[in-house]
Every structure is written in C-alpha cells, then in structure tokens.
C-alpha positions in Angstrom: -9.3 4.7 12.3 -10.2 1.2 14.2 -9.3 -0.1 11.4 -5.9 1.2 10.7 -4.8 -0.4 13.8 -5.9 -4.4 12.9 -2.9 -6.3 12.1 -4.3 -7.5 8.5 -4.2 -4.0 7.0 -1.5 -2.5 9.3 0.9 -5.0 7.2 -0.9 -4.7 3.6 1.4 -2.7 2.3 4.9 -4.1 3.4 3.0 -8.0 1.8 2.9 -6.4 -1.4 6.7 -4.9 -0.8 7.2 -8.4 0.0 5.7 -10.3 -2.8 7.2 -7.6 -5.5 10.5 -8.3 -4.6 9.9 -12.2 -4.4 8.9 -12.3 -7.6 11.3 -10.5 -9.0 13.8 -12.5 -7.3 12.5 -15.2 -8.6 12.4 -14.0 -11.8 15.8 -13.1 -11.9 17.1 -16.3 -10.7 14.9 -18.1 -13.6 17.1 -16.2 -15.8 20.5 -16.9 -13.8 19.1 -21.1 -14.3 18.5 -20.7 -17.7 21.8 -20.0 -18.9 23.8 -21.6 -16.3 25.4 -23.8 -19.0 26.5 -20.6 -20.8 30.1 -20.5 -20.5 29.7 -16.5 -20.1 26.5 -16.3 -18.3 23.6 -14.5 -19.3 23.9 -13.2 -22.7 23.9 -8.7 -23.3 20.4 -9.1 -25.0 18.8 -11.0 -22.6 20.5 -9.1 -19.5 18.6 -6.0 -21.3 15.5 -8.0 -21.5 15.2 -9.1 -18.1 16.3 -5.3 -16.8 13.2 -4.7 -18.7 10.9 -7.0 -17.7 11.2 -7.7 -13.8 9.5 -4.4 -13.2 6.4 -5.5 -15.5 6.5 -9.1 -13.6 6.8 -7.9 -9.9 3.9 -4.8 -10.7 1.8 -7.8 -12.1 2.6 -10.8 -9.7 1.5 -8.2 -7.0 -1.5 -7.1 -8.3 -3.3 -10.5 -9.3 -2.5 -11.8 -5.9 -4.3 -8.3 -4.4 -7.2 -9.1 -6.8 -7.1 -12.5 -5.2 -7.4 -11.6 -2.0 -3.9 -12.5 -1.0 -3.3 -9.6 1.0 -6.3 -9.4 3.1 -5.6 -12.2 5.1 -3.6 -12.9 8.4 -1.1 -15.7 7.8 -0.6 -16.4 11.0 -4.0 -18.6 10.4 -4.3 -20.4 7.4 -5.4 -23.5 6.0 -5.6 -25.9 3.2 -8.4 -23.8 1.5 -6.0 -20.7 1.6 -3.2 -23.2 0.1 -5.6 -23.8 -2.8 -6.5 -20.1 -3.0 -2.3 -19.6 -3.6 -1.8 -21.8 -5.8 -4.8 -20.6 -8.1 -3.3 -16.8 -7.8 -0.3 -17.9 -8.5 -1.1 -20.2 -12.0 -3.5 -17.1 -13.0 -0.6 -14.8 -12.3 1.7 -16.7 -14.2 -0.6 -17.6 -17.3 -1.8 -14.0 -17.2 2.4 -12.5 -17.5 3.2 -15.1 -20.2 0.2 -14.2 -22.4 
C-alpha cells in the first residue's frame, strides 16, 4: 500500500494517458503537414487511413516507452542520461511502428 502513495506510480497511469494522446496528436498533425499543399486538404482515403491507424500508433508509442522504462521515473529530476534514454525509446518506437 506504501507504495501506491509514491509520486512515481501514483502518476503512471495519467503518463501513459499523456503520451497516447501526444502521439496521436502528433500523428495527426504529420498528416495535416503532409498534405498542406493539397488544395482540399487531406484526401477521403487517407482521412480513413489515419482514423485507422492513430489508435495502433498511440497503443504502440505507449507501450515501447513502458518497456523502456519511461514511465517509472519522476521528471521532476532528470538528466542528460534520461535525455539519451528518450531519445532511444523514441527511435525504437518509431522504427518499430514503421516496420
């Protein structure tokens, strides 16, 4: 029960809320810049393809970064070897989804 109360797990969950919709927020605005040049904006098959899609790459995006260890830290401290450990979740992560 001590442990339910420490600040690193008490937030877990509401990180990986967090990082879901991030990601697909990012996602989605990687799609608005893609066709920004499209006089109509984004085209029906591709509007279908990212409704399809942002679920797959916010479940995923999450997940790596738990089996990174990205959620069982306290950012209120971090450092340049947590910036490396980011960055490294977050090339996986990609390189994983685009596979």
């Amino acid at each position: 029960m001590d442990r339910l109360s420490n600040p690193v797990y008490r937030h877990r969950l509401l990180q990986m809320v967090a990082d879901a919709a991030l990601s697909a927020l990012a996602f989605g605005l990687a799609f608005r810049l893609r066709f920004l040049d499209v006089p109509n904006g984004i085209p029906d098959r591709y509007w279908t393809m990212l409704w399809a899609s942002i679920g797959f790459v916010a479940l995923g995006k999450t997940l790596i970064f738990s089996a990174f260890g990205l959620h069982q830290k306290w950012w209120r401290y971090y450092g340049l070897a947590d910036l490396w450990l980011i960055l490294r979740a977050v090339a996986v992560a990609s390189a994983v989804l685009l596979v």
